[in-house]
C-alpha positions in Angstrom: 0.0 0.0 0.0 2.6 2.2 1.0 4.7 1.2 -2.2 1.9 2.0 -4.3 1.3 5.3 -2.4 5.1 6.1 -2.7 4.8 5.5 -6.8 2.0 7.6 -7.2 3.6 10.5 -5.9 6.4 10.1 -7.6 4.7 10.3 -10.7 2.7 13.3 -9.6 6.3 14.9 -9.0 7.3 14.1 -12.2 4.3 15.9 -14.2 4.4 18.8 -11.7 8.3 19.3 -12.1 7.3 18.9 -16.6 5.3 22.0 -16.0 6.3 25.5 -17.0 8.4 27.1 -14.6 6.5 29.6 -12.3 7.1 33.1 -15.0 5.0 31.7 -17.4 2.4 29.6 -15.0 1.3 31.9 -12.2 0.4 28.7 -9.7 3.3 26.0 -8.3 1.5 23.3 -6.3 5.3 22.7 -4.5 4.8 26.2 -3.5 1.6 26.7 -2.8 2.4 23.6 0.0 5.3 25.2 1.0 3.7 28.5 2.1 0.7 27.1 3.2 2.8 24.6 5.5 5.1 27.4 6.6 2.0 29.9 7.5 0.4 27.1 9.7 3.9 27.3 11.6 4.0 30.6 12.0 0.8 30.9 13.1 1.5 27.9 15.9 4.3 30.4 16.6 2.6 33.1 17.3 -0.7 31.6 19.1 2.3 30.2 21.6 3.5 33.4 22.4 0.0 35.4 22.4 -0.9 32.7 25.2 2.3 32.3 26.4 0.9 32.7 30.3 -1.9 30.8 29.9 0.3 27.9 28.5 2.6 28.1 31.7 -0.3 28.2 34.1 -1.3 25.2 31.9 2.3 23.8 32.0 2.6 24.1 36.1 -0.7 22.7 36.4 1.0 19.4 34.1 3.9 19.2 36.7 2.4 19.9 40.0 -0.6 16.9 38.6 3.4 14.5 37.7 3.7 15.7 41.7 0.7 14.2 42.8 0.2 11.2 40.7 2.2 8.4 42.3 0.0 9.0 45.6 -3.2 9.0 43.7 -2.1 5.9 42.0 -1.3 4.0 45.0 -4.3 5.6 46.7 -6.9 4.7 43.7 -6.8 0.8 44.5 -7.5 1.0 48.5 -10.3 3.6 47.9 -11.8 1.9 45.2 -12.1 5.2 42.6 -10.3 7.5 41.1 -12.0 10.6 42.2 -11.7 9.1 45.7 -7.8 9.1 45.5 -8.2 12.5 44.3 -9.9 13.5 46.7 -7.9 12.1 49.5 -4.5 13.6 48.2 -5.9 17.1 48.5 -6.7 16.4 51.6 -3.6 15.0 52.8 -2.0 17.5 50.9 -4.1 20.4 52.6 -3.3 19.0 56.0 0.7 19.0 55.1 0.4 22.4 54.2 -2.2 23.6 57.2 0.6 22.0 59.8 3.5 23.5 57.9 1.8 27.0 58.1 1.1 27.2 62.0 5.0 25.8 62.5 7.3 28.1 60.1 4.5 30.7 59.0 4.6 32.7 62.0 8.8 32.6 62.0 8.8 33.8 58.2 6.3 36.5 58.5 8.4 38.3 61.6 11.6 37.7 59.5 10.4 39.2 56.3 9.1 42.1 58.1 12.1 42.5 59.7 14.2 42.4 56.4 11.8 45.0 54.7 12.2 47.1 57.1 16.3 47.0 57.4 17.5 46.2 53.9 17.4 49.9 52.3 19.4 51.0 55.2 21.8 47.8 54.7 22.2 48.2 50.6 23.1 52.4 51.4 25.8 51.0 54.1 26.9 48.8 51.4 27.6 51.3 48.7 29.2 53.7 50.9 31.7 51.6 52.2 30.8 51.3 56.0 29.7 47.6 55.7 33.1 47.3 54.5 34.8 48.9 57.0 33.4 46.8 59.5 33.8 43.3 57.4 37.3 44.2 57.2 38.0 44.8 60.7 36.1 41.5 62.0 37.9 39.3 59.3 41.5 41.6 59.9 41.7 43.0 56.9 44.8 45.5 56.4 43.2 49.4 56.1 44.4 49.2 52.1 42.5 46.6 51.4 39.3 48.1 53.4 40.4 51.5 51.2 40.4 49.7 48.2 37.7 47.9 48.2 35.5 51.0 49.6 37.1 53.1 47.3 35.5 50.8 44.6 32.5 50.6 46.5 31.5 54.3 46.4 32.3 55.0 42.7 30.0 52.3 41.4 27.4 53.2 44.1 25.1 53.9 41.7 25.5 50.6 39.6 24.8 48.9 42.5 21.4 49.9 43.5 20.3 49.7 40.1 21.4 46.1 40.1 20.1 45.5 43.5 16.5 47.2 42.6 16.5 45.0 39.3 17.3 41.8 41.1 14.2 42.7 43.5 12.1 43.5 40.9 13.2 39.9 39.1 12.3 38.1 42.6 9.0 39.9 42.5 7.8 39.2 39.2 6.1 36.2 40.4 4.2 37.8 43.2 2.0 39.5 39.9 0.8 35.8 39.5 0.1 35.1 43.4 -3.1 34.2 41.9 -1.9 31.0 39.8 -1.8 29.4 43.4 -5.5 28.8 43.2 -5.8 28.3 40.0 -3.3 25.6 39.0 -4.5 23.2 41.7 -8.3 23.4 40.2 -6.4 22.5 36.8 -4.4 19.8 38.3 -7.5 18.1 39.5 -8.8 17.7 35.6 -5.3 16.7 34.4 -5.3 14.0 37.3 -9.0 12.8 36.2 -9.0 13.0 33.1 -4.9 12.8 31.7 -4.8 9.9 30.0 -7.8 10.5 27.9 -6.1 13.5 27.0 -3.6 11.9 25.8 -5.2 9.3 23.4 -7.6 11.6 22.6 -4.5 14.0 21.1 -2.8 10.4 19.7 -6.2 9.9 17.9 -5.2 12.9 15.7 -2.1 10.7 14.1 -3.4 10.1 10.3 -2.1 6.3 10.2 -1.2 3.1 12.7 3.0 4.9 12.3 2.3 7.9 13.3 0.3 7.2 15.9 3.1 4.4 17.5 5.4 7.5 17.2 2.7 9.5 19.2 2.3 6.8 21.7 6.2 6.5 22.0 6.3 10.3 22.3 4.0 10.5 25.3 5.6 7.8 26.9 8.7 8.8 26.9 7.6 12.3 28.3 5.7 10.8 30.7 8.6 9.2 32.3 11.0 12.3 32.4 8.7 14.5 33.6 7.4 12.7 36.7 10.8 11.2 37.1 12.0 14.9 36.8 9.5 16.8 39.2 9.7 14.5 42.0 13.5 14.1 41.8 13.4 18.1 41.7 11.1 18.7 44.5 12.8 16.3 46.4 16.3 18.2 46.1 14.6 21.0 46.7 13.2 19.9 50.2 16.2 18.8 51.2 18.1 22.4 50.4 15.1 24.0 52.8 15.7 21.8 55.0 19.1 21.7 55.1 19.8 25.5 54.8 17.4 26.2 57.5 18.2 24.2 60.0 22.4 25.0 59.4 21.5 28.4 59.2 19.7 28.8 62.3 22.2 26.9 64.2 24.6 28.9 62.9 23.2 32.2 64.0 22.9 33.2 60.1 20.3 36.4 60.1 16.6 35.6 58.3 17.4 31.7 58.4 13.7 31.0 57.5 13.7 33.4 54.7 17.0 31.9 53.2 16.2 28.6 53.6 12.9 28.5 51.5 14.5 30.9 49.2 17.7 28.5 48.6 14.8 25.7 48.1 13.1 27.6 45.6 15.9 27.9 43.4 16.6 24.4 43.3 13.9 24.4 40.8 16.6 26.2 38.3 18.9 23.8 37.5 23.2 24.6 37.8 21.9 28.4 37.9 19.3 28.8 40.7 22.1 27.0 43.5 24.7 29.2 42.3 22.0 32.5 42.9 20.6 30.9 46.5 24.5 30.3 47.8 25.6 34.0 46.2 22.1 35.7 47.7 22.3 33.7 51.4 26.2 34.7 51.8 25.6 38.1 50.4 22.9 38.8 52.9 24.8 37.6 55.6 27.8 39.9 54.8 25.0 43.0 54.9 23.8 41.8 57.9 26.8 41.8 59.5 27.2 38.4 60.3 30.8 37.6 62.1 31.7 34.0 60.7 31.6 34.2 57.2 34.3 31.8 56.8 32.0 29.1 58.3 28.7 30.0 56.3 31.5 29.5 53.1 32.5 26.2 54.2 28.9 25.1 54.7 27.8 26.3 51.5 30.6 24.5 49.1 30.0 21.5 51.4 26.2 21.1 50.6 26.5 22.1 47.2 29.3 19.2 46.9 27.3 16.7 49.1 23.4 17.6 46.2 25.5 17.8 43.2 27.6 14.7 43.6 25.6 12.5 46.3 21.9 13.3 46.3 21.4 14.3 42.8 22.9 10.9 41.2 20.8 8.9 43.6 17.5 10.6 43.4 17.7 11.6 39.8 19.8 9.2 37.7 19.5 10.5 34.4 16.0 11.8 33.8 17.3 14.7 31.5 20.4 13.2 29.8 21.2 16.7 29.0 24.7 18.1 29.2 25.1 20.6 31.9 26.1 23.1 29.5 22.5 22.9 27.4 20.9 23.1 30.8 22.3 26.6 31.6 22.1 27.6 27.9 18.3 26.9 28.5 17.8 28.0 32.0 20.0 31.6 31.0 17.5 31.9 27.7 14.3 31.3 29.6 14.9 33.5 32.0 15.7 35.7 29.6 12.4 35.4 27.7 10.2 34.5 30.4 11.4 35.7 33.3 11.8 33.7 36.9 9.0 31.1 35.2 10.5 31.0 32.4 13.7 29.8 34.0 11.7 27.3 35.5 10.3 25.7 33.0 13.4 26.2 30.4 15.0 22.9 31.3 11.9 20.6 31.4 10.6 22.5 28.1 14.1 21.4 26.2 14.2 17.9 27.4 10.6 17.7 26.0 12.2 19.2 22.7 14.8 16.4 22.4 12.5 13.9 23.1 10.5 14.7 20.0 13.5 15.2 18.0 14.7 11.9 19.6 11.1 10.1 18.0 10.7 11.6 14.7 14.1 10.4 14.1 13.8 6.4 15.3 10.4 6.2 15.0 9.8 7.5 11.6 7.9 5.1 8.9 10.1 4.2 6.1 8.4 5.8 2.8 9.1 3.8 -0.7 9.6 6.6 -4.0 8.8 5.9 -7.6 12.0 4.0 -8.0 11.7 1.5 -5.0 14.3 3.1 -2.6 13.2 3.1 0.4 13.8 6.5 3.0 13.1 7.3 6.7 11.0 10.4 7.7 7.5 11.7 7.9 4.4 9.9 6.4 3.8 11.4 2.3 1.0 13.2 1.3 -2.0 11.7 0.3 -2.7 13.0 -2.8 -1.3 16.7 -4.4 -1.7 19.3 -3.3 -2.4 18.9 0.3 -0.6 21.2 3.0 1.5 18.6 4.9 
């Protein structure tokens, strides 16, 4: 059939490619395809970027429902239902969150008051040089050094406010979106019910049995990175918080509880987002005046040795198989498009990307021409003159 199929349009080619070129014959059906094909693209393009927020809210919704599903799947047997299982994970969820809130709530709200109040003061201490003067005399510093580095301090004063306001207004970007929070677990509850419906009902689309294995293939393979990758990821990232808050507060590290949920929350950025949390915590500390400096550095390489080459092989294995490099390349360009979010979902978003490339490389049908070779790639056309 598909030899048959292949010979046909080979001959169609060959009467189309005997016709006058396009001077003397105002209508090419090659390009008439071409455009067509290439306007549909374009307009996929643009839709994705008219929408783009509604497609993240959408997106987070996907990976906080890859969260939740191994609980409603062990939960869906003993309860005898689906929407049962459901039903119990938000609860169990909601009582999680409920106990969390009347233990560290409190601690954080007192804490970020506090540092609201105190951090213009600190970053005007910082660019004129007194933070450094005292930094220098705790850690001995020789008075050229403090000169120096004061010196350097107050001619780029400026430069660094406008870097410390654009930093806070990065961080606060999200806070415009506070409202996602109800949102995304009302869409989380029809991805849980309903998901794999979805997804053959998407698969149903293919145009023969091929396609539609490479479809199948395609949302199997993503199904296994992405819930491999969001519960490896929030599980490094519960360990950070927990780890950075507890140290920190032993330690005697000003706003612990704020720079431990902070340092947890960039976990979610891969190879970028620890770099930012260690940078921010130690940076704070030194405006805060904070005596052991020395200490809170030792700590911070420590942990960041003991995720990266301890926890992170363990818990994640190789979910991504994507080169470390790629990963900041992604994480730097989504945060440059998107913002915080966009950072967020960049690495997730390019892993996707390779596995489709991955699929429509190995998976493709083998298509016969007009003269019996044999090729792999994407299914022919039907019949001339169609857009794909």
């Amino acid at each position: 059939m598909r030899a048959n199929r292949g010979i046909v349009e080979g001959n169609g080619l060959e009467r189309e490619s005997a016709r006058s070129p396009f001077p003397l014959r105002l209508w090419h059906w090659t390009t008439a395809r071409v455009l067509y094909t290439a306007t549909i693209y374009l307009l996929i393009l643009y839709f994705f970027r008219a929408a783009r927020e509604t497609l993240t809210l959408f997106l987070f919704a996907i990976l906080f429902a890859y969260f939740l599903l191994p609980v409603v799947n062990r939960l869906e047997r003993p309860l005898k239902g689906r929407g049962k299982a459901i039903a119990a994970t938000y609860l169990l969820l909601a009582l999680v969150l409920t106990a969390l809130g009347f233990l560290v709530v409190p601690k954080i709200t007192d804490e970020a008051r506090s540092l609201a109040a105190s951090l213009p003061s600190l970053v005007n201490r910082l660019a004129s040089g007194e933070l450094i003067q005292t930094f220098g005399r705790n850690h001995g510093w020789s008075a050229t050094r403090v000169g120096q580095v004061q010196g350097f301090l107050v001619v780029h004063k400026d430069d660094i406010l406008d870097y410390g306001r654009s930093f806070a207004s990065k961080l606060a970007a999200p806070v415009s979106h506070i409202w996602w929070l109800i949102l995304i677990p009302i869409l989380t509850l029809f991805f849980l019910k309903q998901g794999q419906q979805m997804a053959g009902d998407i698969a149903s689309f293919a145009s023969d049995a091929d396609d539609r294995r490479v479809v199948d293939g395609l949302f199997a393979d993503v199904n296994v990175m992405l819930g491999s990758y969001i519960r490896s990821q929030i599980l490094l990232a519960g360990l950070t918080l927990i780890a950075y808050t507890l140290v920190l507060s032993l330690m005697r590290v000003p706003y612990a509880f704020i720079l431990g949920p902070l340092a947890g929350f960039l976990e979610f950025i891969p190879v970028v987002g620890p770099a930012v949390a260690a940078v921010s915590v130690f940076g704070l500390a030194v405006l805060s005046g904070y005596s052991h400096a020395g200490w809170l550095v030792l700590f911070l390489g420590m942990w960041r040795l003991i995720q990266d080459y301890v926890n992170a092989p363990r818990i994640m294995g190789k979910s991504l198989e994507i080169d470390p490099l790629v990963q900041i390349f992604a994480v730097l360009a989504g945060g440059e498009v998107g913002g915080i979010v966009g950072a967020l979902i960049s690495v997730p978003v390019v892993a996707i990307l390779r596995i489709l490339w991955r699929r429509m490389h190995t998976d493709a049908p083998k298509q016969v021409t007009s003269d019996g070779e044999t090729f792999t790639g994407p299914a022919l056309p039907a019949k001339q003159g169609s857009a794909v």
